[in-house]
Structure formats: C-alpha cells, structure tokens
ZAMARGU-4260 file (C-alpha; in steps of 0.2 Angstrom, whole numbers, plus 5000, padded with zeros to 4 digits):
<rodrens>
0) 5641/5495/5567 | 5631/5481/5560 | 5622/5469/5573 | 5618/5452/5573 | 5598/5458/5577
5) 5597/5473/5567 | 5584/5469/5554 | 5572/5460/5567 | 5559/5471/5576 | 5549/5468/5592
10) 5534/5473/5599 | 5536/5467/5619 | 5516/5468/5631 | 5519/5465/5647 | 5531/5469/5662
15) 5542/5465/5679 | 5556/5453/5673 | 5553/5437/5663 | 5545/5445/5647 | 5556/5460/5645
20) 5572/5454/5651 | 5569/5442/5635 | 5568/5458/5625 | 5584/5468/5633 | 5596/5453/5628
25) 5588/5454/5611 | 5590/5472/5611 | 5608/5472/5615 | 5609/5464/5598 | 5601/5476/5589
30) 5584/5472/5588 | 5572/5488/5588 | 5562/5484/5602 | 5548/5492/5607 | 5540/5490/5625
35) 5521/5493/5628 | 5514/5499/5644 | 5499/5511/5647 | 5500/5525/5658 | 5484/5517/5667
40) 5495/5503/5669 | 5512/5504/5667 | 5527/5491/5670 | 5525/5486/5688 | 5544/5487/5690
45) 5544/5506/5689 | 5532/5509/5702 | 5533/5492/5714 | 5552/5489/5717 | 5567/5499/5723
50) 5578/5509/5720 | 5571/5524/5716 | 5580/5540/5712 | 5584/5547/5729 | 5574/5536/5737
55) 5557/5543/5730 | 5548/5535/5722 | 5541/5541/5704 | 5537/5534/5687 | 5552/5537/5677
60) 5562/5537/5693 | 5562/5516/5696 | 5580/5510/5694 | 5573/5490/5695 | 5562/5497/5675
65) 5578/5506/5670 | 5590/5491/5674 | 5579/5478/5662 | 5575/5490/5648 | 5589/5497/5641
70) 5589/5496/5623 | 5573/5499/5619 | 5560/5511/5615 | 5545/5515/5626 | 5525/5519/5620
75) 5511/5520/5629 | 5493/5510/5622 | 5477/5506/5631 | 5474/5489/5626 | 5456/5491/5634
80) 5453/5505/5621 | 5448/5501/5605 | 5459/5512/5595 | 5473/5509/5607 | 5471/5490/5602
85) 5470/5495/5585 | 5485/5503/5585 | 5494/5489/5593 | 5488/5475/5578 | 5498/5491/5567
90) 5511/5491/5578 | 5514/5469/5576 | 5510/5471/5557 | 5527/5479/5556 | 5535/5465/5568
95) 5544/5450/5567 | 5542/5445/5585 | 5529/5448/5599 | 5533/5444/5618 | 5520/5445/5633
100) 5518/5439/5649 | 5502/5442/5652 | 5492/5429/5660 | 5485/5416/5651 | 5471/5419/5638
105) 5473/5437/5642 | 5479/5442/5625 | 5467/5434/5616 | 5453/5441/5624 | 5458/5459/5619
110) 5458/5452/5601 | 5477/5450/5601 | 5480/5434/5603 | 5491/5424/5591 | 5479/5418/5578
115) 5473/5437/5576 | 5492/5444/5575 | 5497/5430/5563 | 5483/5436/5554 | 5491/5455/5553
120) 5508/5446/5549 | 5510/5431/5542 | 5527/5422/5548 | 5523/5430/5565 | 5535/5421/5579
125) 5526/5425/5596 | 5532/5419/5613 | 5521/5419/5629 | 5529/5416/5646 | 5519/5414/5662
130) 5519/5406/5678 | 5512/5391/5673 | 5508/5390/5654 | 5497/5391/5644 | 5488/5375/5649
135) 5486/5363/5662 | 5473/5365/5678 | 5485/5379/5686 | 5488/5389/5671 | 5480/5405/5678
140) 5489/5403/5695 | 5497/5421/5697 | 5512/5424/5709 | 5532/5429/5708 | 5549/5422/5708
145) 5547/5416/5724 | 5533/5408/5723 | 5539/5398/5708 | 5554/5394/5715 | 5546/5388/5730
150) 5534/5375/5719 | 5549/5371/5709 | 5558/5362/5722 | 5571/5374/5728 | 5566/5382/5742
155) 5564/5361/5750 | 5581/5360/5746 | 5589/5378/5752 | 5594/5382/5770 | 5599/5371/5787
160) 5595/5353/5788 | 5585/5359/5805 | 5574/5375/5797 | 5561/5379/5787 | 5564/5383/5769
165) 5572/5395/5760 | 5565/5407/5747 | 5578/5412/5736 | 5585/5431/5732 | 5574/5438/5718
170) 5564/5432/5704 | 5576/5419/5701 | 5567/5408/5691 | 5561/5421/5679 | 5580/5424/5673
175) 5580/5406/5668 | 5566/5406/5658 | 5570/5421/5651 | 5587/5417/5644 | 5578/5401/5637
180) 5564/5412/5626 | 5578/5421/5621 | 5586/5406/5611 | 5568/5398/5608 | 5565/5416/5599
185) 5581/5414/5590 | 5576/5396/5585 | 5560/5400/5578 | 5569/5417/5568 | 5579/5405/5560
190) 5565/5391/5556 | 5554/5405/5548 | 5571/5411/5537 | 5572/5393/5531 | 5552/5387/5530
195) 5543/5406/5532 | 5534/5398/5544 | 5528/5407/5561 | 5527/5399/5579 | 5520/5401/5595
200) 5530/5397/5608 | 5522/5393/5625 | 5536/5397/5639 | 5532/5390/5657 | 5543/5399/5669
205) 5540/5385/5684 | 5543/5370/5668 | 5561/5379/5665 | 5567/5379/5684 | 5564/5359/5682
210) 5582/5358/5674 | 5594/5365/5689 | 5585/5350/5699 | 5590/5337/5688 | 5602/5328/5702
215) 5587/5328/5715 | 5575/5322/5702 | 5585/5308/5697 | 5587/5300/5712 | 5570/5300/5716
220) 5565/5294/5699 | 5580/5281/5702 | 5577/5273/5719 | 5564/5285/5728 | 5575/5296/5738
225) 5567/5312/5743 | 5582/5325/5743 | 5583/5336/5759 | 5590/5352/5765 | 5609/5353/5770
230) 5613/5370/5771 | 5631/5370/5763 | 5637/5352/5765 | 5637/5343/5751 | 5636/5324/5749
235) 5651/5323/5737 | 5664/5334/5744 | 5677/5331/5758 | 5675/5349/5766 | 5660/5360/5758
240) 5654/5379/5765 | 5655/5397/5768 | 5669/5402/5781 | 5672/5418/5790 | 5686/5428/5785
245) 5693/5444/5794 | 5686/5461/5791 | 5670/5453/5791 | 5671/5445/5775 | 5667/5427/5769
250) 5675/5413/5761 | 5666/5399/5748 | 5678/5384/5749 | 5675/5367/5742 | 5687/5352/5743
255) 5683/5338/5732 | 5695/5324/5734 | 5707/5319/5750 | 5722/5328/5740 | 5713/5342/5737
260) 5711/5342/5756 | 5728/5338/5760 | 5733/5354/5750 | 5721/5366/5762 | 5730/5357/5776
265) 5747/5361/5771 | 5742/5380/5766 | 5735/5385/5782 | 5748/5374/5794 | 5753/5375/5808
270) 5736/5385/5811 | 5719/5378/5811 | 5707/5383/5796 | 5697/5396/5807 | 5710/5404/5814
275) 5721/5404/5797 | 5705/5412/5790 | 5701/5424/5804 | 5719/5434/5800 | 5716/5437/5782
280) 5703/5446/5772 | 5692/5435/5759 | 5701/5440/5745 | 5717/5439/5750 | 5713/5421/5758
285) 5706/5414/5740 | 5723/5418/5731 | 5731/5410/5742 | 5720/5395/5742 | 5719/5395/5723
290) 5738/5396/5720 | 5740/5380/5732 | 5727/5372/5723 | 5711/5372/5732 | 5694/5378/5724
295) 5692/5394/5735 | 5682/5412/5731 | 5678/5428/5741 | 5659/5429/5743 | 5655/5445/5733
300) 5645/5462/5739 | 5636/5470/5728 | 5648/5485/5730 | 5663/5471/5724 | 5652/5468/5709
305) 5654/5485/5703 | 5674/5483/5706 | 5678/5468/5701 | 5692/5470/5687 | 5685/5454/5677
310) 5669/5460/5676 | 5677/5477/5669 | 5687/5470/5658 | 5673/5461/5650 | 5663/5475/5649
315) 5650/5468/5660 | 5645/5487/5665 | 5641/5499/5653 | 5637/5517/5661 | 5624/5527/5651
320) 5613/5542/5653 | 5596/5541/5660 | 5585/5558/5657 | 5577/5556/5678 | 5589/5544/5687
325) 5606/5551/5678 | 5621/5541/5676 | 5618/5521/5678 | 5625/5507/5674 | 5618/5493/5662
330) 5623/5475/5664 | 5628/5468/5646 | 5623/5449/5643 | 5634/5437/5649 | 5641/5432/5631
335) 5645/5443/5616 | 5646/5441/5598 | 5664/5444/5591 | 5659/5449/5572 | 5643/5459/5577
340) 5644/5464/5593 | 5629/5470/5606 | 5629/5486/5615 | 5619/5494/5625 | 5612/5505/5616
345) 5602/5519/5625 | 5595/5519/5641 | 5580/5514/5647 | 5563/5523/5639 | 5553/5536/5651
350) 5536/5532/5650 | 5528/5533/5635 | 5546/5543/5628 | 5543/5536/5610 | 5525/5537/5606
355) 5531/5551/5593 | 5543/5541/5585 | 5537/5524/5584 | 5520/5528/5577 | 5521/5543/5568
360) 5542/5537/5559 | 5540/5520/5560 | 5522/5516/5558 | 5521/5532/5547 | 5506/5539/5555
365) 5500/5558/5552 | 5501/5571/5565 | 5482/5571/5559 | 5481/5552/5563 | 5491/5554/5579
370) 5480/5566/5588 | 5463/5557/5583 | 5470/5543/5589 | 5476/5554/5606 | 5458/5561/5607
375) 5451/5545/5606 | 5462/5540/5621 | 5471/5528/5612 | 5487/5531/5622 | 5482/5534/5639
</rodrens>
C-alpha cells in the first residue's frame, strides 16, 4: 500500500526519546528511516532503561529502544572514525532529512554539521533538538525530561499546596517537542517541494514545554501573579480531584458549573460521595456519572491501557515480532491518515541489524568496499 512518506528518506544520529521518537512517527508513514548508533556507543535507551527481556539486561534485549524504534532500520558508524564519518556524508547524500540530538555544536565538529551535509545534498532539511538550543548562554546544559520539565515551570506547579515539587513521569517534555519536529519536518518537506529550498530547523525541547504553561504565564505577564501548587483543586471548578473507588481503584471527577454539581448530588443520593464511591469499582462509577451528566473517568493502569476497547478499536496496539524480546506491542501515533495509511511496519532494528542492506543495496557499496570500510573500523 502506498504511504503518505514513502518516497522521503532519513538518516536519524542520535538516541533516548526526543530525536528518534521524531523519526518513528515519520516512519509509521512510510518514510525509510535509518537509525545511526555505534556499537561503542549505542542508543542509550537499549542499555540505560527497563524493561529488559527477562529482566536482563542486554543490547538487543531493551524494550524502552524497541518501543521508539519501530519502523525503521538499524546501522552501526563510528562517527569518531574517519571512514565511519565518511560513510555517513554517503549515507545523507541519499537523504532528504537528517535528525539529531546531539548536543550542541556536536555535529559540526565531526564535520557533519549542516553546512557540510547541505553541501553533499542540496535541498537538505535537518532538524536539531536539544535541551536547550542551539544558542543562548545555556545551550550546552545537558540533563533529561525531568530536568527540563522542572526548569519549564511544571514541577512549581505539580503536587500539594504544602510539599515540595513534583517531577513528572518520564521525559515528558521530550514527547512534546518531538511531536512538534515532526510537523516542522513536514513544513519544511513541503517548502523545499514548492521553493527546493533546504532548512535547518533548531528545536529547543525546554522552549516547546513553554506552550502547556500558557494560563500561568499569562497571569503573570497580566497582573504579576505567581501561579502556585494546588495539588488537584482547581480555581475554576466547583468540585475538582481524584477520589477513591472500591477495589482499590480511583476516580478523576470534575464539576464545572453548580448544575453540573447538582447532577453528582442527585446520582449518588441518599449516600455521601465517598461512601457512593467506596461501593463501586472506577469504571463502573464513571458510567454512571457520565450517563447522569457529570465529567467522570477511571484513572487507568497500565495493565487497562492494554485493555481498553477504544484504544483496540483504534488500532493503538499493533503486536509485531522482535528477533530477542519476541512478541511486543507497538504504539501507533495518535492520528492516522485515511487515504495512505501508517503502519508499523517492522520491529525495532537489533543493533547494527542493517548495516548489509543499507550500505551495500541502498548506498550500492561492493562487498569489496564493505569490508575495507569494516577493516578500517568504520562500523564499530
């Protein structure tokens, strides 16, 4: 089946979640993607977070790798290597995009920075996402998510009014500016089809998280007012929070107006909210609530994730093979295209799975070329 990606390919540097999550979503659409690591140096997500395949962990054998690189295919260069960086400027000659998330100036000074790969191909459209930028006094600050999200504002406004901070789950922020370069590298594929012009586009991951603050920073651009934590509450809704439910399951309810309120009243009467809650399970409490008219949901495990019937019928989950881990299921992008639909459309590469392929069919290298290259270490 033709996708809407199929004739764009991709060379991605880089690892963990805000470069190559940019290259899955484009993957899913059919671009050819192919994900550069060296065996020195590979991915850190393969080696540095759980789960592992039986609980051990092991290069191929990373299920955090697997879950962000589906859809593409996996080499190995040594970008400290002469021939290995050589082999790279071949491999973006062929390209129409190049991802990375290396730190700052990091590219350029192994000679692959974007002046020298829009030199190899003209019309090159390159996206670099780091912490920071590419600029700016703290441009080579490294750190995660949780740092980011903690300079971002977040964590100030995430807990009870009476403790600390709160980091949030996971490299949050990341996801954000991924999505983002995803339709910045979509933008600048369809400027260089009008203009055949190339770009560089400079994505700052702590910059992206600005916009979920929008609320906070307008009051305090407006009158000075310093937005604080509140745990749950919430200055605009009559009732507002996280309940518990029987079995040990939670409730997220919100009422936004006195009628709405006067809806959850009648619903639960002649019993008080907790004790109305405290003899049903989540679920069964939200449908109840939702048919009387109140905004109610379960709070979700990540074992009802993998249950949920919307999500199935959406084709959220999409179960394929990996050659170590086994059978393991794919998250498809939140949106899908309804003439050229995405897929996932192979698991996630071992490492260096492809080297074959992608330089000796793809950039049409000789077995003879392939193992000088090899001997002169050019894929370690």
């Amino acid at each position: 089946m033709t996708r809407a990606l199929d004739d764009v390919r991709i060379a991605e540097f880089g690892g963990y979640a805000a470069g190559p999550h940019i290259g899955k979503l484009l993957g899913n659409f059919g671009a050819t993607v192919v994900h550069v690591e060296s065996r020195a140096r590979p991915d850190g997500f393969r080696m540095q977070y759980p789960p592992y395949k039986d609980n051990r962990p092991g290069i191929d054998r990373g299920g955090c790798f697997a879950y962000f690189n589906d859809s593409k295919l996996g080499v190995t260069l040594d970008l400290k290597n002469a021939r290995g960086v050589e082999l790279a400027r071949r491999l973006v000659s062929t390209c129409d995009v190049v991802i990375e998330n290396m730190r700052p100036g990091v590219m350029a000074r192994i000679g692959l920075g974007y002046e020298a790969l829009a030199a190899v191909r003209p019309g090159l459209v390159m996206l670099s996402t780091c912490n920071m930028g590419q600029s700016g006094p703290r441009a080579d600050t490294p750190g995660f998510g949780s740092q980011l999200t903690a300079l971002a504002g977040m964590c100030n406004l995430t807990g009870a009014s009476e403790g600390p901070p709160m980091l949030l789950y996971g490299p949050y922020i990341d996801f954000i500016a991924s999505t983002l370069g995803a339709a910045a590298v979509l933008a600048a594929l369809e400027r260089r089809r009008r203009t055949g012009a190339g770009a560089w586009l400079d994505i700052s991951q702590y910059e992206c998280g600005l916009q979920f603050l929008a609320g906070p920073l307008l009051d305090y651009h407006r009158d000075g007012r310093i937005a604080q934590r509140a745990g749950n509450a919430d200055p605009d809704a009559v009732l507002h929070g996280a309940y518990p439910c029987a079995d040990g399951t939670w409730l997220a309810l919100s009422c936004w107006t006195e009628a709405e309120r006067g809806r959850l009243d009648a619903a639960v009467a002649p019993q008080t909210l907790a004790d109305w809650l405290a003899a049903r399970p989540a679920r069964a409490a939200a449908e109840a609530l939702q048919a009387a008219g109140v905004h109610a949901h379960a709070v979700s495990t990540v074992a009802d994730l993998f249950t949920d019937p919307q999500l199935a019928a959406r084709g959220q989950w999409r179960r394929r093979p990996h050659p170590v881990i086994g059978d393991q299921a794919y998250c498809f992008p939140a949106f899908d295209l309804a003439e050229t639909p995405g897929e996932i459309t192979r698991a996630a590469p071992t490492l260096g799975a492809d080297n074959e392929q992608v330089f000796g069919e793809l950039l049409g290298l000789s077995a003879a070329e392939l193992a000088e290259y090899a001997a002169a270490g050019a894929f370690d």
